[in-house]
Backbone as a printed PyTorch tensor [residue, N CA C, xyz], in Angstrom:
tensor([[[  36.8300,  -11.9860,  -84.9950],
         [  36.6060,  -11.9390,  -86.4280],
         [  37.4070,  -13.0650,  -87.0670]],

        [[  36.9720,  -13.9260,  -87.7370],
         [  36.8100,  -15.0270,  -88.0950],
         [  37.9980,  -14.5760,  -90.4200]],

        [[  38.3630,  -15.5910,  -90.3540],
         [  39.5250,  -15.5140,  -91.8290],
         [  38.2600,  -15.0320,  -92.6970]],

        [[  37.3240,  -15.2200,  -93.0630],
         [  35.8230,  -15.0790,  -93.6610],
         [  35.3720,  -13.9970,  -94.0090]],

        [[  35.4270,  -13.7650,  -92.0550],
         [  35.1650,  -11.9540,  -92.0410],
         [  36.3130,  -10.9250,  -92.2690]],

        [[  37.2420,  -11.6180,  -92.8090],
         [  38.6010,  -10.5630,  -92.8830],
         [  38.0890,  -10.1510,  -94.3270]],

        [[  38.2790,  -11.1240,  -94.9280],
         [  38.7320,  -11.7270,  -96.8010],
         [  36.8960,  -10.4570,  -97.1390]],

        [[  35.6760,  -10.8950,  -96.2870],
         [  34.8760,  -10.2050,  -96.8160],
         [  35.3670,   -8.4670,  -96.6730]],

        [[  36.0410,   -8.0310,  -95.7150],
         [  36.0830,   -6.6700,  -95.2730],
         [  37.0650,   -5.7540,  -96.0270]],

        [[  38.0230,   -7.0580,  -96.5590],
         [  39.0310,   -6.5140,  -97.1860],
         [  39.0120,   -6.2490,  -98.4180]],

        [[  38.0630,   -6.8350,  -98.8510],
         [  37.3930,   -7.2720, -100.5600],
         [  36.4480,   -5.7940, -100.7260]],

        [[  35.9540,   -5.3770,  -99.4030],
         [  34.9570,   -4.3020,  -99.5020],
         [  36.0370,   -2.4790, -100.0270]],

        [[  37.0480,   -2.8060,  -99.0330],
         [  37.8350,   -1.8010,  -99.0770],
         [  38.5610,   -1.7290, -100.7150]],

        [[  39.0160,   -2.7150, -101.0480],
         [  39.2430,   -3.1450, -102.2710],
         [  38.5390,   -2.2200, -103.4020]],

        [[  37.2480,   -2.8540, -103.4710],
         [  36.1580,   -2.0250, -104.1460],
         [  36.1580,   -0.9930, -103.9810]],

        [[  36.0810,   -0.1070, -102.6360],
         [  35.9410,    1.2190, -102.7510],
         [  36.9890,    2.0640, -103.0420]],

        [[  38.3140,    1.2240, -102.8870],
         [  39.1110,    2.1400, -103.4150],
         [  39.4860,    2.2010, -105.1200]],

        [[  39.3480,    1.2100, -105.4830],
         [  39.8110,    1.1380, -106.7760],
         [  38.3910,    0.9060, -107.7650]],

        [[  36.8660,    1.0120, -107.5260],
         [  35.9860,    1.0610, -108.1290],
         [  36.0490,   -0.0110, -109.9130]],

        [[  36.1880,   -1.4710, -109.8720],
         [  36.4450,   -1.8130, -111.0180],
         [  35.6360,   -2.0990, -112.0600]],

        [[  36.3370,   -1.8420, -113.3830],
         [  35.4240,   -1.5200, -113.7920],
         [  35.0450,   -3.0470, -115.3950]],

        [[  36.5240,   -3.8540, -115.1870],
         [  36.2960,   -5.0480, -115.6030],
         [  34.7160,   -5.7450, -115.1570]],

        [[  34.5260,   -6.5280, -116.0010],
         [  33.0200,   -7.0010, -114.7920],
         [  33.7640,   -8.4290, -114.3610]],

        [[  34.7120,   -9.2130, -114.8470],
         [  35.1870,  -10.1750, -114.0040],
         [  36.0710,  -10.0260, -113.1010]],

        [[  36.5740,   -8.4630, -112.7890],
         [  37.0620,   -8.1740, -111.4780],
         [  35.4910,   -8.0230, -110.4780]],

        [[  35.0650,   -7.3240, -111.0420],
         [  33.6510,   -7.2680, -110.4700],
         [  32.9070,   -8.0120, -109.5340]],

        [[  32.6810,   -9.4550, -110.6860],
         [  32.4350,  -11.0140, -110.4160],
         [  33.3040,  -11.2040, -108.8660]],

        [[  35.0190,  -11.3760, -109.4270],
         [  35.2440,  -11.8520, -108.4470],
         [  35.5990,  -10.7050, -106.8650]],

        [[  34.8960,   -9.7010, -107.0670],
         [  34.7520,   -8.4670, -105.8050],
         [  33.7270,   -9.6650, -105.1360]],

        [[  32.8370,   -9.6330, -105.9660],
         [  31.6910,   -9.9840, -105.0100],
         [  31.8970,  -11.8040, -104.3540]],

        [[  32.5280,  -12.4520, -105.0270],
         [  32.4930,  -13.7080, -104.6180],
         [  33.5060,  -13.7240, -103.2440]],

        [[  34.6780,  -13.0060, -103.3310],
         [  35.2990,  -12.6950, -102.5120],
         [  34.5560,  -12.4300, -100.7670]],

        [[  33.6410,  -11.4340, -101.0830],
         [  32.6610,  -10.5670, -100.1810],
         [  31.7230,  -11.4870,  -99.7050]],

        [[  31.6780,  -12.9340, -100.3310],
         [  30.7180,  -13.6910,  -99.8270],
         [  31.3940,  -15.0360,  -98.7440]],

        [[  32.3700,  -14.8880,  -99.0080],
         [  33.5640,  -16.1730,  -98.3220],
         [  32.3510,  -15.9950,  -96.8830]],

        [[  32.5440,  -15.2260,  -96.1120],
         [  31.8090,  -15.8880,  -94.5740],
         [  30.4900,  -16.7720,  -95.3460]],

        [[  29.6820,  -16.0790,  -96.1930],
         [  28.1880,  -16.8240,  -96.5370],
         [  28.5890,  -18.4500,  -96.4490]],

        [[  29.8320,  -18.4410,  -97.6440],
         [  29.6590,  -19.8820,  -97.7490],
         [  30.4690,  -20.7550,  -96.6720]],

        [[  30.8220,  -19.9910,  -95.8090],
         [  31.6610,  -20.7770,  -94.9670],
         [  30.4000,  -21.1970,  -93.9020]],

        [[  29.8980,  -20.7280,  -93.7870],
         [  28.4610,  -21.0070,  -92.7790],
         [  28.0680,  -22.0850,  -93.6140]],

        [[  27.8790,  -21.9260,  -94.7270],
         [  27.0490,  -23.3880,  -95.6180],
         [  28.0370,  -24.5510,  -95.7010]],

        [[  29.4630,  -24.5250,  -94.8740],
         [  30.3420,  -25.4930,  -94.6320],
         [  30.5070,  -25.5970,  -96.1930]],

        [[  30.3640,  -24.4500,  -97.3350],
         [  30.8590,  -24.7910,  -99.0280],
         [  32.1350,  -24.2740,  -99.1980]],

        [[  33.0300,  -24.0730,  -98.1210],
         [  34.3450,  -22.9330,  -98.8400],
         [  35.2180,  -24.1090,  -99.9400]],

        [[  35.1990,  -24.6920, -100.1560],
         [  35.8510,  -25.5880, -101.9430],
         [  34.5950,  -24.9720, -102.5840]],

        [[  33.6860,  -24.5780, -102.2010],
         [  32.4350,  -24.0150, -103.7450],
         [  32.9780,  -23.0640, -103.9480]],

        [[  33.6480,  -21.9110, -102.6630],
         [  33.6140,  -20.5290, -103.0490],
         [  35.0240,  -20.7290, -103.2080]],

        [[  35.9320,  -21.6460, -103.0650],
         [  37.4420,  -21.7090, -104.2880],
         [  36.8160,  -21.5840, -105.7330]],

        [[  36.1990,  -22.9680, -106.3020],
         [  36.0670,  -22.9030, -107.5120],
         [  35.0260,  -21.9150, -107.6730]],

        [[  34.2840,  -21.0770, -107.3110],
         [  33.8450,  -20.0230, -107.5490],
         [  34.5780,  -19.0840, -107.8590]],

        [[  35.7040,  -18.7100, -107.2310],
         [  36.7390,  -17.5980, -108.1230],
         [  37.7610,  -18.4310, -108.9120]],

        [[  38.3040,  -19.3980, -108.4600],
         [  38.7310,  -19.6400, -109.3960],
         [  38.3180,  -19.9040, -110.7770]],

        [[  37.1340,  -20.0010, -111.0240],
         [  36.4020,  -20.3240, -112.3620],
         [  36.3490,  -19.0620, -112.9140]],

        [[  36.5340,  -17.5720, -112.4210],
         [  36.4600,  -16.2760, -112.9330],
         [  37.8130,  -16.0230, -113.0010]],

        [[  39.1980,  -16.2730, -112.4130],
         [  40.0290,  -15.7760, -112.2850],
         [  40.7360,  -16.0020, -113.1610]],

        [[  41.2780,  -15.2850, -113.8890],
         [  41.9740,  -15.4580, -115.3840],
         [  43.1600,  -14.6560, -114.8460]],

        [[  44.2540,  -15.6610, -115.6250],
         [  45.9470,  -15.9370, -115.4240],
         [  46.2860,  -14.5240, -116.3090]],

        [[  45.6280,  -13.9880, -117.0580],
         [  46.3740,  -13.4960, -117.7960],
         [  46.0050,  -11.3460, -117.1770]],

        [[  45.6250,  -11.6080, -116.2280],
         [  44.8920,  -10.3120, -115.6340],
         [  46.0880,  -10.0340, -114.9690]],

        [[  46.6230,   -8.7270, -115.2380],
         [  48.0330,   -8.4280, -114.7330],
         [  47.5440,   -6.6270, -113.9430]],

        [[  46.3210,   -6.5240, -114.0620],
         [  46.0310,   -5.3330, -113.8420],
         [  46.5750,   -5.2430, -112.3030]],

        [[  46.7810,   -4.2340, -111.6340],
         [  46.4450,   -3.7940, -110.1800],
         [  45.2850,   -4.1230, -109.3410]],

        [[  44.0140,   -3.8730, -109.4940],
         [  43.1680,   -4.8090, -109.3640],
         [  43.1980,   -6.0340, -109.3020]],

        [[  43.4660,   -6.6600, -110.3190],
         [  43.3590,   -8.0570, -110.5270],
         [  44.6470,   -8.5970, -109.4870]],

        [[  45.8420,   -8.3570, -109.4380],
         [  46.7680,   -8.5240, -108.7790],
         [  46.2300,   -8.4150, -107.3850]],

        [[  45.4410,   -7.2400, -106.5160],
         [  44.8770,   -7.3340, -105.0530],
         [  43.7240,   -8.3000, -104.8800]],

        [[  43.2920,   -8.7770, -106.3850],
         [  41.8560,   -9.5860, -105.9930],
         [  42.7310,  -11.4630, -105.2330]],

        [[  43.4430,  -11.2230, -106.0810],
         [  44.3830,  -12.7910, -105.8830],
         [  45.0600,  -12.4550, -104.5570]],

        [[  45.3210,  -12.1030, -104.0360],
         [  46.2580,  -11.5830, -102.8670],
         [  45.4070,  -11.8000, -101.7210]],

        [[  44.1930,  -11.0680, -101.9720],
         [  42.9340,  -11.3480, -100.8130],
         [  42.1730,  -12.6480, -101.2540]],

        [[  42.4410,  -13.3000, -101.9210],
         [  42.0550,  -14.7380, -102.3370],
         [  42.9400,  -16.0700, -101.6680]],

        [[  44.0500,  -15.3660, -102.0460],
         [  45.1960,  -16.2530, -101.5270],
         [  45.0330,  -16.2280,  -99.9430]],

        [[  45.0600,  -15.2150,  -99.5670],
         [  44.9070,  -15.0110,  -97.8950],
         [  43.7780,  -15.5550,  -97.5200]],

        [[  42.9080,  -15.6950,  -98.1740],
         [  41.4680,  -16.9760,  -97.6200],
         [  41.9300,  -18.2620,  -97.9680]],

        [[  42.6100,  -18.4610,  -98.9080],
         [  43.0770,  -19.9180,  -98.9440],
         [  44.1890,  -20.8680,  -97.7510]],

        [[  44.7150,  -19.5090,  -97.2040],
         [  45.6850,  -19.5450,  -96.4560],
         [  45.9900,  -21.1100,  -95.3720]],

        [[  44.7810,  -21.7710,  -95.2390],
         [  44.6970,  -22.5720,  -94.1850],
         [  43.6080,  -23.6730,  -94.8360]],

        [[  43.5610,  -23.4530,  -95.8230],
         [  42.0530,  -24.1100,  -96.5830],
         [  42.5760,  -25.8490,  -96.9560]],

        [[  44.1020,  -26.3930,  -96.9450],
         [  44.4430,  -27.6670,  -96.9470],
         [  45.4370,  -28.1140,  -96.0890]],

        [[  45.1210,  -27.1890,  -94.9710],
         [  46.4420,  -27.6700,  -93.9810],
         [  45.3230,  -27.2340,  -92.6140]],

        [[  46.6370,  -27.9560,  -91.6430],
         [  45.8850,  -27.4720,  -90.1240],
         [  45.7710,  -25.7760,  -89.8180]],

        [[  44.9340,  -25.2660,  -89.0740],
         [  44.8400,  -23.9440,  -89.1040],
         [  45.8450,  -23.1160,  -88.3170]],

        [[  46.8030,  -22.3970,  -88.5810],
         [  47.5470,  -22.0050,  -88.0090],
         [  47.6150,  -20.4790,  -88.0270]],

        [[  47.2830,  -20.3880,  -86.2260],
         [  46.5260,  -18.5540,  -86.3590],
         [  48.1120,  -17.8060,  -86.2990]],

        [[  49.1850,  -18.2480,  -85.5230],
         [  50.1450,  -16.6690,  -85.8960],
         [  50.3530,  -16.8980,  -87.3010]],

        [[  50.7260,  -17.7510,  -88.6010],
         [  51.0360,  -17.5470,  -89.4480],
         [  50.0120,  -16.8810,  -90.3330]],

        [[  48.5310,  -16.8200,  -89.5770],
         [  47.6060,  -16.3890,  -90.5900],
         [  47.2320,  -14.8450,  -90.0230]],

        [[  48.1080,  -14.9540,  -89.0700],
         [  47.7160,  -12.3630,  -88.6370],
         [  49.1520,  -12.3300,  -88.9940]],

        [[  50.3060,  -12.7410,  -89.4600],
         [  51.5650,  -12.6490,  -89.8490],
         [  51.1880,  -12.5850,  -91.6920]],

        [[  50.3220,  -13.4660,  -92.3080],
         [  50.3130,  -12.9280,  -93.6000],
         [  48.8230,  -11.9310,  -93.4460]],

        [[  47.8230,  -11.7220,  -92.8030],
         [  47.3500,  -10.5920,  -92.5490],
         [  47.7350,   -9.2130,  -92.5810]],

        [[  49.1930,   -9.2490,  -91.6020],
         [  49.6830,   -8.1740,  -91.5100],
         [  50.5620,   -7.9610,  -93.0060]],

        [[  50.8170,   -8.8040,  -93.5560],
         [  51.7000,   -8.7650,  -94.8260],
         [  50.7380,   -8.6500,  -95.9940]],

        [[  49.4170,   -9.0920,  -95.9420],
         [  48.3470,   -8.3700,  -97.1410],
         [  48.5720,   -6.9200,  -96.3850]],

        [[  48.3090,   -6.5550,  -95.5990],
         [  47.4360,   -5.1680,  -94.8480],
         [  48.7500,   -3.9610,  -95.3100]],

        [[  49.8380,   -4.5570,  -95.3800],
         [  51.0110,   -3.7090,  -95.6980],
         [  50.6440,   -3.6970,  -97.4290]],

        [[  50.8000,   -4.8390,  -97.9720],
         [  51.1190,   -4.6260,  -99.2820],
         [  49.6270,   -3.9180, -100.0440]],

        [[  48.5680,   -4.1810,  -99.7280],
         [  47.9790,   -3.4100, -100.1250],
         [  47.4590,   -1.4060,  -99.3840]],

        [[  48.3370,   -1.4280,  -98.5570],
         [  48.1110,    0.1820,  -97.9420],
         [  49.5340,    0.5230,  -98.9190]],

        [[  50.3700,    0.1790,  -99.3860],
         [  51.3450,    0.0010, -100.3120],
         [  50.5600,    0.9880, -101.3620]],

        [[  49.1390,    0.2960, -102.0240],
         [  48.8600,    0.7550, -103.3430],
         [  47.5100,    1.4010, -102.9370]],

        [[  47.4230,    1.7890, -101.6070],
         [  46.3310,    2.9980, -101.1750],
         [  45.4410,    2.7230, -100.9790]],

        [[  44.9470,    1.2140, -100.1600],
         [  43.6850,    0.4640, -100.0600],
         [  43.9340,    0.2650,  -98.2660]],

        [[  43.5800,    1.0710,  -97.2630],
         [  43.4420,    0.9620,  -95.9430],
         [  42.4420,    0.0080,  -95.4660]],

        [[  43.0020,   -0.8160,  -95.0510],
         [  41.7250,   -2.2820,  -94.3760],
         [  41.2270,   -1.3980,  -93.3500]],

        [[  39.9800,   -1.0490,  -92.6500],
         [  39.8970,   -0.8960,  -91.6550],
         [  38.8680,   -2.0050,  -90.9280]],

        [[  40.1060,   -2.5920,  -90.4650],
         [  39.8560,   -3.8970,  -89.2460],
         [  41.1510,   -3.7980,  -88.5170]],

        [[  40.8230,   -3.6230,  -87.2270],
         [  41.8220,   -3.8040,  -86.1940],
         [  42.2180,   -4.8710,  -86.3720]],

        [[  43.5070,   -4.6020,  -85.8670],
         [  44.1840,   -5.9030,  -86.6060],
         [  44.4730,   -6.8620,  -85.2030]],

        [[  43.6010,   -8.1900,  -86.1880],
         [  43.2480,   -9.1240,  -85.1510],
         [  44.8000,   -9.9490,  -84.8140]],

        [[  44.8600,   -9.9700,  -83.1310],
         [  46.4420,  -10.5470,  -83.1100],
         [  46.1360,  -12.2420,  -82.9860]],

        [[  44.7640,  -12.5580,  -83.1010],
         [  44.9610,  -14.3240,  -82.8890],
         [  43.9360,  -14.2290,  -84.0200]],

        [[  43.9870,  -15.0250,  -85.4550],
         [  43.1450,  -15.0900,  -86.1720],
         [  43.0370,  -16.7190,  -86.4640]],

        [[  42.2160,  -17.4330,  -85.0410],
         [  42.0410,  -18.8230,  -84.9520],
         [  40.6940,  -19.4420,  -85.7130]],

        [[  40.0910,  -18.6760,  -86.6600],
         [  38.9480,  -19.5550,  -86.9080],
         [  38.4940,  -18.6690,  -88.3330]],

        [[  38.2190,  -19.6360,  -88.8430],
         [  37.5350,  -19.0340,  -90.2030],
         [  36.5450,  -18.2230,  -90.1980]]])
């Protein structure tokens, strides 16, 4: 399972636990959920400025706070060389902080996460 297929799985759990009800948390549920799509279309800078063009600084909600967190963790490797223990090391550090606020990833947790 590929950084893509994490960010989509985790974005899903996201949703179901916290059901939002902003529509630009919404927006960016779903853009989130699409990261593998566009990574196949070799567009992941589309699907940056795709949330980033929804993501507003001033969203302090709980929600909004896990949408950036699982955003950030797809960005993780997006201008540098890919580096898989540091990327199941902040895996494991989303997977904590959000079971923190009652959102269980269920994805085995991948111990080499070498490829987008």
């Amino acid at each position: 399972m590929g950084v893509a297929d994490v960010v989509r799985t985790v974005a899903k759990a996201v949703a179901r636990v916290t059901n939002p009800t902003d529509p630009l948390d919404r927006i960016r549920l779903r853009i989130l959920q699409l990261m593998p799509d566009y990574r196949d279309a070799h567009k992941l800078v589309a699907w940056e400025y795709a949330f980033k063009g929804v993501a507003s600084d001033t969203n302090e909600s709980d929600v909004g706070r896990m949408l950036q967190e699982v955003f950030d963790f797809g960005m993780l490797n997006a201008y540098a060389q890919f580096d898989g223990p540091r990327t199941v090391a902040a895996f494991r550090q989303l997977s904590d902080w959000l079971a923190e606020r009652g959102v269980v990833v269920a994805v085995p947790e991948p111990r080499e996460l070498t490829k987008w």
